[in-house]
N, C-alpha and C positions, 0 to 999 in steps of 0.2 A: 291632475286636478281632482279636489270633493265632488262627489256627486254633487248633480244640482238641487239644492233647494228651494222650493217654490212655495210663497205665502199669500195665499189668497186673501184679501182684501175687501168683503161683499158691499160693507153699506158705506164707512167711514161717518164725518159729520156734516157734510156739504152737500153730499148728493144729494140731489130730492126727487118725486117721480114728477118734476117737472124736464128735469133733463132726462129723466126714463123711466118710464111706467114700471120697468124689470126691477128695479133696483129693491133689495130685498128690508123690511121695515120691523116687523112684526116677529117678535121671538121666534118663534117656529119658522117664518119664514127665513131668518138668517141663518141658523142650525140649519135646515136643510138645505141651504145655498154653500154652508159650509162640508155638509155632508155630501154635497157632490162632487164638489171642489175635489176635496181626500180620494173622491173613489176613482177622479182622473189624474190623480198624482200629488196634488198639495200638500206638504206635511207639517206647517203652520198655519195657523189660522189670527188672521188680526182683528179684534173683536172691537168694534164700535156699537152701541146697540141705543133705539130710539124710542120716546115717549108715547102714549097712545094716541098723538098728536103729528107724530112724526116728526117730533125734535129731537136732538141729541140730549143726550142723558147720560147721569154716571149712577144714577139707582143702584145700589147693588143688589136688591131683589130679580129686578131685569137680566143684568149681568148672570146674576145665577141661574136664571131659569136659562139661559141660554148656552152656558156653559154644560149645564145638567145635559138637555136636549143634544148638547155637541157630543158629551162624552158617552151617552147613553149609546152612540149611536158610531164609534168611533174612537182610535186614539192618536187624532192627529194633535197639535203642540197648542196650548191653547197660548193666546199674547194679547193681552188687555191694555186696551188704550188707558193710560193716564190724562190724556189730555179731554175727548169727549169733543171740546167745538174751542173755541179761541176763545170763549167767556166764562168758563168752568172757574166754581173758586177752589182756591189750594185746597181747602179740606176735603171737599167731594173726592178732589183728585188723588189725593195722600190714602183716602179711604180704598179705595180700587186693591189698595196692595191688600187688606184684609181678606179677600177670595184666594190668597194664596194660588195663584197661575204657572205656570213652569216662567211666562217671559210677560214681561210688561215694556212699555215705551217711559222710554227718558228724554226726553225732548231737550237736548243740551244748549239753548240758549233762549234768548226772543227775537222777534222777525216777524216784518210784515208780513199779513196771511189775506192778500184778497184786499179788501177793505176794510179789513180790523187788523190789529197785534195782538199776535201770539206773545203774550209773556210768562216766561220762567225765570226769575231771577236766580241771582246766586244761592240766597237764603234756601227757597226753597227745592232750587236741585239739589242742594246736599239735602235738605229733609228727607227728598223722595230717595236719594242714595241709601238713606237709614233705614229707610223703612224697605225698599225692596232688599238688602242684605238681610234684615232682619225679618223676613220672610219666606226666606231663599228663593226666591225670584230673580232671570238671570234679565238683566237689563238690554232692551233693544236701545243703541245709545243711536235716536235720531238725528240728523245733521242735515240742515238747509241750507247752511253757506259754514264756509271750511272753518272759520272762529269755534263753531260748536267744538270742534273737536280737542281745541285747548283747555276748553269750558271742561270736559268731560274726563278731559286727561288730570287736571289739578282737584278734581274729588276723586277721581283715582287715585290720587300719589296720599291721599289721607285712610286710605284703606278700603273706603267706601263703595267701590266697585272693584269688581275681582276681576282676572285673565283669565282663560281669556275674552276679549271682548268684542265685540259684537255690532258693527255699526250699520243703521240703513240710512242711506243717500237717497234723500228725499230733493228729485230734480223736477224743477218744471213748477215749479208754484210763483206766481204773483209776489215779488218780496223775496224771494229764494234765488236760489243759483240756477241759472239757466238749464236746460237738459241738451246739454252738449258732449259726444266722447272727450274734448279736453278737459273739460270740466270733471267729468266722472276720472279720466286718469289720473288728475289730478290729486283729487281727493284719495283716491286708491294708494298713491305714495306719501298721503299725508299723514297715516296713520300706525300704530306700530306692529312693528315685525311678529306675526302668530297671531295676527286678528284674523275672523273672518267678516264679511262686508255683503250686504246685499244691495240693490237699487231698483227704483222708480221713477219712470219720468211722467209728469202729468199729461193726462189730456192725448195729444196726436204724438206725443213725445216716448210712447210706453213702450210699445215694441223695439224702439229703435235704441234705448237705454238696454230694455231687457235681454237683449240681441246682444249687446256691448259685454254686459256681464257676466253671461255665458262663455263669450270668447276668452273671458279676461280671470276667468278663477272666481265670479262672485257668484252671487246667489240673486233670484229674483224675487218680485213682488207682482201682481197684477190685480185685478178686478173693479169692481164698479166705486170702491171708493176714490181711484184713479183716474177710472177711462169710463164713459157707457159704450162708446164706440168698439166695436170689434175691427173694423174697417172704416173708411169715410164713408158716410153717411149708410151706414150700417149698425142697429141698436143691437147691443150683444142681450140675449135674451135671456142667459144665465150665467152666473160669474165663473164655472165648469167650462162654458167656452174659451175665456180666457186662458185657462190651468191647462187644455188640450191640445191650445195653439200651439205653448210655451214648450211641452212634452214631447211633442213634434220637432220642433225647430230645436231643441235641444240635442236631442238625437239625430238629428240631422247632420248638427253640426259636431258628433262625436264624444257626446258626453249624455252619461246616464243621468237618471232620477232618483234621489235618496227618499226613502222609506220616512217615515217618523222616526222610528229606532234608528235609521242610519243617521237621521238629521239630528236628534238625538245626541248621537256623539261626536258629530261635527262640532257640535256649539259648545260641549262639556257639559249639556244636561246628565243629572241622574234621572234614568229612564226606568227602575226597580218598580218604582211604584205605581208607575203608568201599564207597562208589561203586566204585572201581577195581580190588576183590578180590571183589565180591560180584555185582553186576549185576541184585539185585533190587529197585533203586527203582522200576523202571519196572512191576514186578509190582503193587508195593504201591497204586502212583500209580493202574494200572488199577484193581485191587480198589475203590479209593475211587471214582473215577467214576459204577460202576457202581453 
């Protein structure tokens, strides 16, 4: 098996500090939630960021200030939501790719989300296909029930996304596919031969998903845009505990932690330009050793 990679998660669009005081809002505050994350093993980071109001937002001033503070401080992967909240319109979203990110989210179909629809029509997932190739951005191709993946395969076969690719199994949402191991097996042989695949389960479902994918060659996901729980009825108090858990139980169960530069070529990033501006693989590499 790849080493594992692990994508911290801090704020998302849903959370609010009504389910947890912790949950991180304020540019500086998500940069340094991300920046903790990295220094206990995370080597992506999924970036949702919020209004001074504490809505979800696709600003790209926000977005930047908060990439700026991540990379100032770091070079873990950065992966920019295209979506934002269920009620984003296309252009905000189409706009996101303009920060030029190493990975962005492709949300490969529509599906109920909670008490609203998520929608990505056809039209517009090829748009977003044009525009993350034409920014070299490598696409997170989201999947909440196994049709996305058809979705995602046929602007594939137009050119529009490249291999290899890339899918995160988004389990456990209201409207989505249950957070079940047959369910995640499932999906795992749905897709094609020399992808790599990460997972999520929402809510009480996280560990028990992230446990599965470990054993099973994927990659995980955790933090507060998922779970606030660390435990039942236990608040995790910073999204770094989640990344610690994960680290742990990883190596427990026989499998190391990839670096950014290893995750890096896991995924078929060009990592030249991260290395050559940044200078902390060699941080990250140590942290893991130790």
């Amino acid at each position: 098996m790849d080493k594992l990679i692990i994508t911290v998660a801090p704020t998302g669009g849903q959370t609010t500090r009504k389910h947890s005081p912790y949950v991180p809002l304020s540019p500086k505050e998500i940069a340094d939630s991300v920046y903790e994350g990295w220094q206990e093993g995370a080597s992506i980071a999924h970036i949702h960021v919020r209004d001074q109001n504490g809505n979800p937002t696709l600003n790209l001033d926000t977005f930047s200030e908060v990439v700026d503070r991540i990379r100032n401080k770091c070079d873990i992967i950065i992966n920019l939501t295209t979506a934002g909240a269920v009620d984003m319109n296309d252009e905000d979203r189409l706009r996101v790719c303009e920060l030029r990110p190493e990975m962005a989210t492709f949300d490969a179909g529509s599906t109920n989300f909670g008490s609203g629809v998520f929608l990505n029509s056809p039209n517009f997932l090829e748009r977003l296909a044009v525009n993350l190739k034409k920014y070299k951005i490598k696409p997170e191709i989201e999947i909440f029930d196994v049709g996305m993946i058809d979705n995602a395969l046929r602007i594939a076969k137009k050119e529009l996304i490249e291999t290899p690719f890339h899918f995160q199994f988004v389990l456990g949402i209201q409207g989505g596919m249950q957070a079940t191991p047959k369910n995640l097996l499932f999906l795992t042989e749905s897709i094609p031969e020399g992808s790599t695949w990460s997972a999520l389960g929402a809510s009480k479902n996280q560990l028990a998903i992230n446990t599965m994918s470990i054993i099973n060659g994927g990659h995980v996901r955790v933090g507060m845009e998922d779970s606030v729980y660390l435990r039942k009825g236990e608040l995790a108090r910073t999204n770094a505990q989640f990344v610690e858990r994960i680290v742990g139980l990883s190596r427990t169960l026989g499998r190391e932690i990839a670096t950014p530069n290893e995750a890096r070529r896991i995924l078929g990033l060009d990592k030249s330009k991260v290395i050559k501006e940044s200078g902390f693989n060699k941080i990250s590499e140590q942290k893991l050793i130790r």
